[in-house]
KOLMARRO-678969 format. One record per residue (C-alpha): x, y, z; residue number from 1. Coordinates in Angstrom, 1 decimal. Layout:
N
+--------+--------+--------+------+
|      u |      v |      w | resi |
+--------+--------+--------+------+
|      X |      Y |      Z |  NUM |
...
+--------+--------+--------+------+
This chain:
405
+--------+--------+--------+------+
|      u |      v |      w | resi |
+--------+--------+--------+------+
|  -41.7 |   73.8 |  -26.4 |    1 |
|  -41.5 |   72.9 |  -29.8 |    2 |
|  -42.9 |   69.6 |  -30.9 |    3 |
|  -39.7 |   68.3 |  -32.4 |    4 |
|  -37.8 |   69.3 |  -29.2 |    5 |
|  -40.0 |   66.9 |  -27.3 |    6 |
|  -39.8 |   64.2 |  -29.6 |    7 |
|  -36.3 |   64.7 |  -28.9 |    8 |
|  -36.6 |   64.4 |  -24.9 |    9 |
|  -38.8 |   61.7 |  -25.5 |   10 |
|  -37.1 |   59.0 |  -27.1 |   11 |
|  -34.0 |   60.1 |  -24.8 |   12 |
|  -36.3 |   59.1 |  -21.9 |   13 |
|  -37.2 |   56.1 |  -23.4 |   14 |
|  -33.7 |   55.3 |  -24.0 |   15 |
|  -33.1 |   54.8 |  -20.4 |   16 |
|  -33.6 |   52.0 |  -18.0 |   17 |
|  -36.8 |   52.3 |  -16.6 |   18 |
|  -35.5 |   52.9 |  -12.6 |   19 |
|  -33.5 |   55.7 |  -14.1 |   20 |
|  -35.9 |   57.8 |  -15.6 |   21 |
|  -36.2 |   61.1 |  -13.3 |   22 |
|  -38.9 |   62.3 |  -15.9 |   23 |
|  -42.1 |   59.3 |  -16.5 |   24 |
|  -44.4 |   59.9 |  -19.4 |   25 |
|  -45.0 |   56.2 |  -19.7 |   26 |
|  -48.2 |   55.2 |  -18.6 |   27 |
|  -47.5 |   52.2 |  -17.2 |   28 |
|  -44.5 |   53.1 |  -15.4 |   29 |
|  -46.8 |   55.9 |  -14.1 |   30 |
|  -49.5 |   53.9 |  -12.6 |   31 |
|  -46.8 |   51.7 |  -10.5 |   32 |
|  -45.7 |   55.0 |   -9.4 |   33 |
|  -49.4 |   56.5 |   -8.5 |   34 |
|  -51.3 |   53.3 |   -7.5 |   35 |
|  -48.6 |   51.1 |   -6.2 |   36 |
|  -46.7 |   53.6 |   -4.3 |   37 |
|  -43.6 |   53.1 |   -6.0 |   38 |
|  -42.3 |   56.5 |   -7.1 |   39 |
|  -38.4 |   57.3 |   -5.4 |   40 |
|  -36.2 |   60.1 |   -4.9 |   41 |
|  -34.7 |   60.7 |   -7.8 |   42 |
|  -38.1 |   61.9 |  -10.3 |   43 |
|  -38.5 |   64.9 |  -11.0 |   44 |
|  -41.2 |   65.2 |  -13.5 |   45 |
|  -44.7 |   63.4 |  -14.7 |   46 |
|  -46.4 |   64.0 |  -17.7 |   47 |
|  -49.3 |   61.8 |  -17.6 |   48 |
|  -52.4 |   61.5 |  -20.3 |   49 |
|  -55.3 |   59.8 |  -18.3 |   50 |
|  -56.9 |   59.7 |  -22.1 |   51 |
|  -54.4 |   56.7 |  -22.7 |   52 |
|  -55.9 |   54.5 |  -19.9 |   53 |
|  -59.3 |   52.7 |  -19.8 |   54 |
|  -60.2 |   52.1 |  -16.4 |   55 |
|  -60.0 |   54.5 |  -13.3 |   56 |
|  -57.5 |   55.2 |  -11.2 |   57 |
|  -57.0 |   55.9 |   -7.4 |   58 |
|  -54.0 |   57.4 |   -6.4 |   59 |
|  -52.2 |   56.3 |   -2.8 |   60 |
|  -52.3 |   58.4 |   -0.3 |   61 |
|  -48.4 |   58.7 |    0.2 |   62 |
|  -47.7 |   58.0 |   -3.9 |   63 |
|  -46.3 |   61.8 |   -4.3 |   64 |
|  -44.8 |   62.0 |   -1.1 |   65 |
|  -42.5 |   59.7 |   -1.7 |   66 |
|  -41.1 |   61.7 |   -4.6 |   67 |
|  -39.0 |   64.4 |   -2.7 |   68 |
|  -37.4 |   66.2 |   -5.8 |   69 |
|  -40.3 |   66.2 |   -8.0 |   70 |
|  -41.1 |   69.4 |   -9.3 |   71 |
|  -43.2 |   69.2 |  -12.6 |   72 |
|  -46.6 |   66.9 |  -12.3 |   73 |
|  -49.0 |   67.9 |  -15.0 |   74 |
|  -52.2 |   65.3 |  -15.6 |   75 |
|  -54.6 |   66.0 |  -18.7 |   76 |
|  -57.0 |   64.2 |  -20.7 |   77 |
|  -56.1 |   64.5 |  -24.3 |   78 |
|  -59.6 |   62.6 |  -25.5 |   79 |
|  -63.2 |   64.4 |  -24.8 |   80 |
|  -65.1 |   61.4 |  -25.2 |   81 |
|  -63.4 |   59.5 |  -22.6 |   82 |
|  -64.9 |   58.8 |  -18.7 |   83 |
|  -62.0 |   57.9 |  -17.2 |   84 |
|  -61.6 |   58.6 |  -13.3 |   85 |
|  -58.9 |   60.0 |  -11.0 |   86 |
|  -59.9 |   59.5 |   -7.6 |   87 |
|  -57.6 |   61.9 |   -5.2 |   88 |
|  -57.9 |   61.0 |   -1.4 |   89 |
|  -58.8 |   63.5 |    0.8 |   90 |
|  -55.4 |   63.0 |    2.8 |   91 |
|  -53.2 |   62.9 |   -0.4 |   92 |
|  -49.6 |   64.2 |    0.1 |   93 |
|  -48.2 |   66.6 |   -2.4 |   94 |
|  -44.2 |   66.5 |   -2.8 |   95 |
|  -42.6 |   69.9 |   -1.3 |   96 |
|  -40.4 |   71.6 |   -3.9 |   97 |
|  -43.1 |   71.4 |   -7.0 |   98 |
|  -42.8 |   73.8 |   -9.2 |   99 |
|  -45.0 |   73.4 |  -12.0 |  100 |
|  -49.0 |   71.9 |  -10.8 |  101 |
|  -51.2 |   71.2 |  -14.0 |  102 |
|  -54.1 |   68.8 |  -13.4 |  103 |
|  -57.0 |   69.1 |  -15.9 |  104 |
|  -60.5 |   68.2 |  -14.3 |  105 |
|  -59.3 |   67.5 |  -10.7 |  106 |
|  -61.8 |   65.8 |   -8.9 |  107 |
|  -61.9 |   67.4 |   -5.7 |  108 |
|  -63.8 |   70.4 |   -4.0 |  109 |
|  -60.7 |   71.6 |   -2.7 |  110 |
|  -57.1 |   70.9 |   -2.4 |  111 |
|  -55.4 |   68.7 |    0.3 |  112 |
|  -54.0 |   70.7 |    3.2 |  113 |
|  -50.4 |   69.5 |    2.6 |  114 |
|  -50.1 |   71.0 |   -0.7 |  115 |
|  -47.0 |   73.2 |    0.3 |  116 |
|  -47.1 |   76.1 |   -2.8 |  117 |
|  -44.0 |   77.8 |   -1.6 |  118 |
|  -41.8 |   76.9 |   -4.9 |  119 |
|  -45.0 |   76.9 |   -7.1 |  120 |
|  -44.6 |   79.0 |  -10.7 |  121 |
|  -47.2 |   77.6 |  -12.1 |  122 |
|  -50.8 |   76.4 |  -10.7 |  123 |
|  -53.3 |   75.2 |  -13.2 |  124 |
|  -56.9 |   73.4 |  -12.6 |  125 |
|  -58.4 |   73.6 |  -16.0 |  126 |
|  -62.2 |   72.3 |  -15.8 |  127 |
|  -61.8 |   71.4 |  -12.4 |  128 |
|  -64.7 |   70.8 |   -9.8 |  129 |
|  -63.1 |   73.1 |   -7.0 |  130 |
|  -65.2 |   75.2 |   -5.0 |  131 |
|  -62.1 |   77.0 |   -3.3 |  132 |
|  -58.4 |   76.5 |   -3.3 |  133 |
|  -57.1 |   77.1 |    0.7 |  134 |
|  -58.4 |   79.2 |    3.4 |  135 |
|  -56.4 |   82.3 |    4.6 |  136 |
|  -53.0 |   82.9 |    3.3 |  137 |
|  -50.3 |   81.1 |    1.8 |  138 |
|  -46.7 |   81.7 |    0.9 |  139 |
|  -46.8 |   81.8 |   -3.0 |  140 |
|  -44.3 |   84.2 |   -3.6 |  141 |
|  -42.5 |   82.4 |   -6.4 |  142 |
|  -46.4 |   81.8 |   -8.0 |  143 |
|  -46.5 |   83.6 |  -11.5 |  144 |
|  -49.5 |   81.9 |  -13.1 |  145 |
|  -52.4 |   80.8 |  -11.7 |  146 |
|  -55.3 |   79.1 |  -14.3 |  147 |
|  -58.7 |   78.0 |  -13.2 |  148 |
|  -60.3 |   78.7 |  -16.1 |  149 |
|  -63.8 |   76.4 |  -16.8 |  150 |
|  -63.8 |   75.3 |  -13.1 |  151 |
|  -67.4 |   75.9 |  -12.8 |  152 |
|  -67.9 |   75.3 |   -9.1 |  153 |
|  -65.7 |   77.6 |   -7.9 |  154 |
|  -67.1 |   79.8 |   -5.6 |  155 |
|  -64.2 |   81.9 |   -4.2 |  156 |
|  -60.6 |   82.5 |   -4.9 |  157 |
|  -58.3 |   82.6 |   -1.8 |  158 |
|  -56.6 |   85.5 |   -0.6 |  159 |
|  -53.7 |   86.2 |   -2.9 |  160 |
|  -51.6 |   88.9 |   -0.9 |  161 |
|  -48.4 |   87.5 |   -1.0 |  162 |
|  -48.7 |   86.4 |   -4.7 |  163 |
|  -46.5 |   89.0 |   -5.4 |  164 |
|  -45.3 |   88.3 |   -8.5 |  165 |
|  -48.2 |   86.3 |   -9.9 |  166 |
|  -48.5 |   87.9 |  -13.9 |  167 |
|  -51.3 |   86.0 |  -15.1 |  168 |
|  -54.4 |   85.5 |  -13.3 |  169 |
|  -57.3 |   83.4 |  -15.2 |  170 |
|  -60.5 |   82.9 |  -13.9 |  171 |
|  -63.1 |   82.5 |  -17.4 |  172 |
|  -65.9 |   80.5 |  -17.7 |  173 |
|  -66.0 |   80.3 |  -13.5 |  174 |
|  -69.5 |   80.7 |  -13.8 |  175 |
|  -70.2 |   80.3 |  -10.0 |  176 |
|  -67.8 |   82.8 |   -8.8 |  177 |
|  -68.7 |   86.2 |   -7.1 |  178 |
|  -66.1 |   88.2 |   -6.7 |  179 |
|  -62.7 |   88.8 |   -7.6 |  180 |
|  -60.4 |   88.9 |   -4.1 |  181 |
|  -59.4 |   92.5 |   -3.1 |  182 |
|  -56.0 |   91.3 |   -3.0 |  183 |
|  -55.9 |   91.2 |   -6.6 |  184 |
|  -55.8 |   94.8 |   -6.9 |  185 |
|  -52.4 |   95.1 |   -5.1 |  186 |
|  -50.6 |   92.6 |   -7.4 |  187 |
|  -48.3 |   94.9 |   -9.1 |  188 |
|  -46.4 |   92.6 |  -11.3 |  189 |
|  -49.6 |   91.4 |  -12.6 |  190 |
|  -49.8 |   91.5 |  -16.6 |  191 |
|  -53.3 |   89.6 |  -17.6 |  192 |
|  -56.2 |   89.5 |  -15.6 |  193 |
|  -58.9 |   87.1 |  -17.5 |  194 |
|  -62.5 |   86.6 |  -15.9 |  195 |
|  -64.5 |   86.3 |  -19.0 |  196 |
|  -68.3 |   84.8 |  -18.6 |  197 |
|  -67.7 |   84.3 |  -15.5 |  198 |
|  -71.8 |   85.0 |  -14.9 |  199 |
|  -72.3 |   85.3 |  -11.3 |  200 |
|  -69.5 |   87.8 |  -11.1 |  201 |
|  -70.5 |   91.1 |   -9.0 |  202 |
|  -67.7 |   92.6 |   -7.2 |  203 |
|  -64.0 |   93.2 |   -9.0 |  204 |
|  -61.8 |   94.9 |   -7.2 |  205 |
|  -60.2 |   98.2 |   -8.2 |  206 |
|  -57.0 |   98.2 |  -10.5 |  207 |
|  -56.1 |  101.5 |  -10.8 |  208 |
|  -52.3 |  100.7 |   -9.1 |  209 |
|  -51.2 |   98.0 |  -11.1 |  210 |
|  -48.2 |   99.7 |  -13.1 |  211 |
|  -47.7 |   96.2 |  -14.6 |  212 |
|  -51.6 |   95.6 |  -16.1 |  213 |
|  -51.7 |   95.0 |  -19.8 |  214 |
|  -54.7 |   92.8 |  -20.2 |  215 |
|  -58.0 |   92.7 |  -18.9 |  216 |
|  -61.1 |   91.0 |  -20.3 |  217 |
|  -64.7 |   91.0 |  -18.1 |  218 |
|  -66.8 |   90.6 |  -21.1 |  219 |
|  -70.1 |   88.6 |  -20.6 |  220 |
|  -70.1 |   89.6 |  -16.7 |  221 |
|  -73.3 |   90.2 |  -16.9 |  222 |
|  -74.3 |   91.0 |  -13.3 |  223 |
|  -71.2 |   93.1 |  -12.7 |  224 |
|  -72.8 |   96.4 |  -11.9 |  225 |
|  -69.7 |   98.7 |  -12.4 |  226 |
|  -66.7 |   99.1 |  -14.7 |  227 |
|  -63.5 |   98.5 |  -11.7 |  228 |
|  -61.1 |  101.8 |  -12.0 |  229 |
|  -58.1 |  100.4 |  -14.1 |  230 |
|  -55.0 |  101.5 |  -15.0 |  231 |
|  -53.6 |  103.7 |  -17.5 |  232 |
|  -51.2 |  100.4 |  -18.4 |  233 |
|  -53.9 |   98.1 |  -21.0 |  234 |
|  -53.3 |   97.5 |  -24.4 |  235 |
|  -55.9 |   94.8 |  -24.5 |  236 |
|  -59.4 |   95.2 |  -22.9 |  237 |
|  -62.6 |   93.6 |  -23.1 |  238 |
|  -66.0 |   94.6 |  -21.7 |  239 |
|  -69.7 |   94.5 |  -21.8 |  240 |
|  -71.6 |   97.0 |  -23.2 |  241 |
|  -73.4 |   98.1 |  -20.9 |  242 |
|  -69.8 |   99.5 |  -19.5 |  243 |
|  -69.3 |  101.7 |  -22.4 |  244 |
|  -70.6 |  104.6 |  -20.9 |  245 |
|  -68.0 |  104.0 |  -18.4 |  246 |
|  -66.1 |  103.5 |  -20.8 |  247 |
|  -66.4 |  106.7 |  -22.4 |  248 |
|  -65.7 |  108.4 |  -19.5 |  249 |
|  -62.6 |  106.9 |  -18.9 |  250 |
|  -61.3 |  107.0 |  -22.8 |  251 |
|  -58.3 |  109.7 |  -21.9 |  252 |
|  -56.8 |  107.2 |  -19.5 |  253 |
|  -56.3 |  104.5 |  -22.0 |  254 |
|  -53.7 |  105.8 |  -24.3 |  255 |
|  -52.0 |  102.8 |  -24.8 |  256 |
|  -55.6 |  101.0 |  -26.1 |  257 |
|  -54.5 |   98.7 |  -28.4 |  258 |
|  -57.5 |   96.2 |  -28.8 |  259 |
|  -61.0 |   96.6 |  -27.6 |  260 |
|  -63.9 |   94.1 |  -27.8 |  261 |
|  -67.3 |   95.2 |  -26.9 |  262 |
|  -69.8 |   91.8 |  -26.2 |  263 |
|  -73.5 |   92.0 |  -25.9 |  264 |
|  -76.5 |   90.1 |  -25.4 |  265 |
|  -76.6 |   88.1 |  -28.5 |  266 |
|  -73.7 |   85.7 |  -28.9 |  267 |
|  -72.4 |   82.5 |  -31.2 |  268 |
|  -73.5 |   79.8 |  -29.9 |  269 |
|  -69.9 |   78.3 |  -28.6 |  270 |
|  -69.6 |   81.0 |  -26.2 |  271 |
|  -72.3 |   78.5 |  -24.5 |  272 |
|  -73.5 |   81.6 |  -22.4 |  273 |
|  -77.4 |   82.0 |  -21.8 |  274 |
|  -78.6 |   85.2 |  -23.4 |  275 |
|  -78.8 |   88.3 |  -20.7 |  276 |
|  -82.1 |   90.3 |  -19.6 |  277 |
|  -81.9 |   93.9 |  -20.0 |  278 |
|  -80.9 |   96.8 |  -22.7 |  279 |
|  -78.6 |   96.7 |  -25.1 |  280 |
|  -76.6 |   99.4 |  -26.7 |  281 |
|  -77.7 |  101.5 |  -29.5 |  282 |
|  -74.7 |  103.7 |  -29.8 |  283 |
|  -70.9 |  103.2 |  -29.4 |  284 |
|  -69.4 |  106.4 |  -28.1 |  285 |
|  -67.6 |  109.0 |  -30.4 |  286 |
|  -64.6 |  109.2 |  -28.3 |  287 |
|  -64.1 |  106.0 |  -29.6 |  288 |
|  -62.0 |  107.9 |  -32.1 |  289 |
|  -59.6 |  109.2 |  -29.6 |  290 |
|  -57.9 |  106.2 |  -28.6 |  291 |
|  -54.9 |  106.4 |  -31.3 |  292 |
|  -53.0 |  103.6 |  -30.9 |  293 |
|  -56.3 |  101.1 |  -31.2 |  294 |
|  -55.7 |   98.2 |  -33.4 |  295 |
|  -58.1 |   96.1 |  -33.5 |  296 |
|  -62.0 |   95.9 |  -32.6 |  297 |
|  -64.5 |   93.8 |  -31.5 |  298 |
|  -68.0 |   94.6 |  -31.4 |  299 |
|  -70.2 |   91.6 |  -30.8 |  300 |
|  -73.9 |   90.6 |  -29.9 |  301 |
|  -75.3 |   94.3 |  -30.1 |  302 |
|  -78.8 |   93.7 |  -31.8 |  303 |
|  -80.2 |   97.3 |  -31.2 |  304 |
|  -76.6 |   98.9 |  -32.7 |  305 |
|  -77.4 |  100.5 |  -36.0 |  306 |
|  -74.6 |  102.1 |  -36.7 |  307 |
|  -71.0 |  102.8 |  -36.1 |  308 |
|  -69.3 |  106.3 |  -35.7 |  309 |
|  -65.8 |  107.4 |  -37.3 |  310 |
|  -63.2 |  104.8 |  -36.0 |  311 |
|  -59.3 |  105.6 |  -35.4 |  312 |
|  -57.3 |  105.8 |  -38.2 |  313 |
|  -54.6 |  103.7 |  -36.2 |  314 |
|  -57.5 |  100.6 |  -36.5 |  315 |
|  -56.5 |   97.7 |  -39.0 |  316 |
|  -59.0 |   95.1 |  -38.1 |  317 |
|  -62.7 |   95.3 |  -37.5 |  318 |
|  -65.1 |   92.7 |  -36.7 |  319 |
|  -68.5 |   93.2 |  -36.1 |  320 |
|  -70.7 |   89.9 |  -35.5 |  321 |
|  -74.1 |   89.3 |  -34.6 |  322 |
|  -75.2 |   92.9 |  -35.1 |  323 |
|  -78.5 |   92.5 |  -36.7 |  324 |
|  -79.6 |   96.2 |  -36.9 |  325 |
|  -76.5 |   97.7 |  -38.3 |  326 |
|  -77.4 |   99.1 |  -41.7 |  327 |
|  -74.6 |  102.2 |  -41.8 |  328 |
|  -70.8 |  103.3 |  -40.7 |  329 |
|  -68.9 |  106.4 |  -40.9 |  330 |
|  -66.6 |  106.1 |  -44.4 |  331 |
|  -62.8 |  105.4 |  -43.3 |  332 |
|  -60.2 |  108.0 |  -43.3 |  333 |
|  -58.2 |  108.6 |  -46.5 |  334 |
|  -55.2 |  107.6 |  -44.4 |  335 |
|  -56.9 |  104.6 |  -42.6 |  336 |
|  -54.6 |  101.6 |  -42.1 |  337 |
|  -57.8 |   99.6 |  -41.7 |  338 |
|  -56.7 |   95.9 |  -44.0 |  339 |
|  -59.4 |   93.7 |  -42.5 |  340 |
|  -63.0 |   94.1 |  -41.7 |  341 |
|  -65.6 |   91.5 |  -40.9 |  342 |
|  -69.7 |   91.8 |  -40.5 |  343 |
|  -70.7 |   88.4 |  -40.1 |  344 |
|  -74.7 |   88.0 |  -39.5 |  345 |
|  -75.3 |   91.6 |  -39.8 |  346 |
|  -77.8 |   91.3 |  -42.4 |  347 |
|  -79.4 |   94.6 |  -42.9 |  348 |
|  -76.1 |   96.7 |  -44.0 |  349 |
|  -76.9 |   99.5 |  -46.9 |  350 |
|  -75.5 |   99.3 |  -50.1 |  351 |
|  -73.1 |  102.3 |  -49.3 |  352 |
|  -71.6 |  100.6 |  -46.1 |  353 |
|  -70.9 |   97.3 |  -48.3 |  354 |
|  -69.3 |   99.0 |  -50.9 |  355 |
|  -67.0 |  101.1 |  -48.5 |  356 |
|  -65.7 |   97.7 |  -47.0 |  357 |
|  -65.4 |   95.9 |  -50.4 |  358 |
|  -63.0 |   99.2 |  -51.4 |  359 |
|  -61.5 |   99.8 |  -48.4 |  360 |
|  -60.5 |   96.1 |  -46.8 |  361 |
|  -57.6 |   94.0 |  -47.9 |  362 |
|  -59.7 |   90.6 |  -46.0 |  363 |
|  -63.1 |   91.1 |  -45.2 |  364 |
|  -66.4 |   89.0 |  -44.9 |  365 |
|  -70.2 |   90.0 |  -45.8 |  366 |
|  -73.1 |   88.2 |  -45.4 |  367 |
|  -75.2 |   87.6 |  -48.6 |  368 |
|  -76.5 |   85.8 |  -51.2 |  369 |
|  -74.8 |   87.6 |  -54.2 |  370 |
|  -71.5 |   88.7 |  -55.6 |  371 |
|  -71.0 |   92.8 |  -55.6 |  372 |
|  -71.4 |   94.3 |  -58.9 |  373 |
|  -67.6 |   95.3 |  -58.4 |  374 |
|  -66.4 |   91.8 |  -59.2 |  375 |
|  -66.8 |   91.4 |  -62.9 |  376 |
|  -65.2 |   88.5 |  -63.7 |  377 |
|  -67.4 |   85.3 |  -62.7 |  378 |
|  -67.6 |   81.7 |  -62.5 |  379 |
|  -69.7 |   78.9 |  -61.1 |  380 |
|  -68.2 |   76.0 |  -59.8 |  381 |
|  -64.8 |   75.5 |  -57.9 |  382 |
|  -62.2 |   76.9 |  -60.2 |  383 |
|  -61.7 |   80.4 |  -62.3 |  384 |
|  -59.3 |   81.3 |  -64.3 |  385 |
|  -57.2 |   85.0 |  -64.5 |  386 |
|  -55.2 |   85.9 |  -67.6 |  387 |
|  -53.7 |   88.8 |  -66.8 |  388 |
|  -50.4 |   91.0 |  -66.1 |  389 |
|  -51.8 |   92.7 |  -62.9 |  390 |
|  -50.0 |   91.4 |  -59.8 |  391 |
|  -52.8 |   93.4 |  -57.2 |  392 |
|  -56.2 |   92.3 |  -57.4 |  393 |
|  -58.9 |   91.4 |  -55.1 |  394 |
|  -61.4 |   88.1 |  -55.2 |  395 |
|  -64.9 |   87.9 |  -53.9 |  396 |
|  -66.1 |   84.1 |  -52.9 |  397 |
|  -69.6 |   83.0 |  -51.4 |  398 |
|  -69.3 |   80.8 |  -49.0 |  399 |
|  -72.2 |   78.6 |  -47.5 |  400 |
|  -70.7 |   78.0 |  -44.1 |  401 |
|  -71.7 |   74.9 |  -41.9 |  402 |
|  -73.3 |   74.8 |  -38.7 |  403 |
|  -69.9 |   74.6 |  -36.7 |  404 |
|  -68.0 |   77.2 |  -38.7 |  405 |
+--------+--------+--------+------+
């Protein structure tokens, strides 16, 4: 929603008489409702920013229950460096007909047994501290989201057979999870299916049936032994590279390939990831140039790569990061549609390699200490100064970059 559009709703809200309001984003009126067990019939929604509050807070058992027609509760912490506490009883009563569940870092190891996720669309536990969700099966057909990225703990996710309509599945940075429910591969209206650096991950089911699939991303999965069969659906995919020759293999399937990212060993340092054990790649596959509707690439964290083989002519951006080793790359196509092109730390590029990206990229990013001999016109300082009718010209800049760029 647009931020003027709630501003609007908002002050509406605010406009109303405080037992009138079917929607509280107040947090005072919220912590009469949560604490003091004074919610009604008539509320419909919470919005609630435990960041605005400076002590804990410990919801009653029967708070939510009370509110029969609620059907949006979303709790978040805006701040970082706030400690505040939300202490859930074990016995806690969710309302029936919610809808919409987003609660950023929830405290429990699992959720109460009276959450009833028949109406749910939307289930989010951002940074939580769940271990699982529910044994066995529940109804969640009406379930079309479901996020837990950055819940660390979480060991397992529940069976999700009759999630038949769930689209977007997210599981990243779930560090302590093992495998991906064999459910998941029957979920035919599913679109994205995120388990990024999820680094205990080892079994994924197969996804060769899902007509839907449009996304997929297991990059750093490092103990995931096999590339899972997927469908011929993706436009976006992300692996490891020790997949590629998988990868390869499977190049003719992905037709529809629209942006690849390869990740290694060696990664920036908010990926907050410890570095793998084991090979790393030394060559991306030629059949790399097959896939004719790729986009954009991502090739990052591949010290041992040294260089790169003829890309698609279809590709317009290229970043390649963390590649220490890479000195050469096939020249671009005449016809390439390639505009932006990026080789952070990748020191050891040759002079030919530079000065195909300098002439061939409309953006692009080189690490170094000194201006190409291409860009004649030079000042020191913050400023320069272009007299000239030319409308098309391109500018070279060194940057020093800080430690959290």
């Amino acid at each position: 929603m647009h931020k003027l559009l709630q501003q609007v709703g908002i002050q509406a809200i605010q406009r109303q008489e405080p037992w009138k309001r079917k929607i509280l984003i107040d947090t005072d009126d919220i912590l009469d409702v949560l604490e003091k067990d004074s919610g009604n019939r008539s509320l419909m929604g919470i919005c609630f920013d435990i960041s605005t509050i400076k002590d804990s807070i410990e919801i009653s058992p029967k708070a939510l229950k009370r509110m029969r027609n609620l059907q949006f509760l979303r709790i978040y912490n805006s701040r970082w460096d706030t400690n505040v506490r939300v202490h859930v009883p074990e016995d806690m009563d969710f309302p029936p007909r919610l809808k919409l569940l987003h609660w950023k870092e929830y405290p429990g190891t699992c959720l109460p047994h009276t959450l009833k996720p028949e109406h749910l669309v939307e289930l989010s536990f951002v940074d939580s501290k769940l271990r699982h969700l529910w044994k066995g099966t529940q109804p969640l057909g009406n379930l079309k989201k479901l996020n837990l990225r950055s819940s660390y703990k979480l060991e397992e996710l529940p069976d999700l057979s009759d999630a038949t309509n769930l689209e977007i599945l997210d599981v990243n940075y779930c560090q302590s999870l093992v495998e991906i429910h064999s459910s998941v591969g029957n979920l035919h209206k599913l679109e994205k299916l995120e388990m990024e650096y999820c680094g205990k991950l080892q079994v994924v089911p197969n996804l060769f049936n899902l007509a839907s699939l449009e996304k997929v991303k297991i990059a750093g999965c490092y103990q995931l032994r096999k590339l899972p069969d997927i469908s011929a659906t993706p436009t976006m995919l992300s692996i490891v590279d020790t997949m590629l020759e998988e990868f390869a293999a499977s190049v003719r399937l992905w037709s529809r390939l629209q942006s690849l990212a390869i990740v290694g060993s060696v990664l920036p340092r908010e990926f907050l990831m410890p570095e793998r054990n084991g090979a790393d790649i030394e060559r991306i596959p030629d059949c790399i140039k097959d896939l004719h509707e790729l986009e954009t690439l991502w090739i990052v964290g591949c010290p041992k790569l040294a260089s790169l083989p003829e890309l698609p002519r279809s590709l317009t951006g290229l970043m390649v990061s963390n590649c220490e080793s890479l000195e050469t790359l096939v020249p671009f196509p005449s016809d390439s549609q390639i505009q932006n092109i990026y080789f952070p730390n990748c020191f050891k590029l040759g002079p030919e390699a530079r000065r195909e990206i300098i002439q061939k990229s409309w953006r692009g990013c080189l690490p170094g200490r000194d201006i190409p001999a291409e860009y004649n016109h030079r000042a020191i300082g913050n400023s320069l100064t272009i007299s000239s009718n030319v409308c098309d010209f391109k500018m070279c800049v060194i940057v020093s970059p800080k430690s959290e760029m």
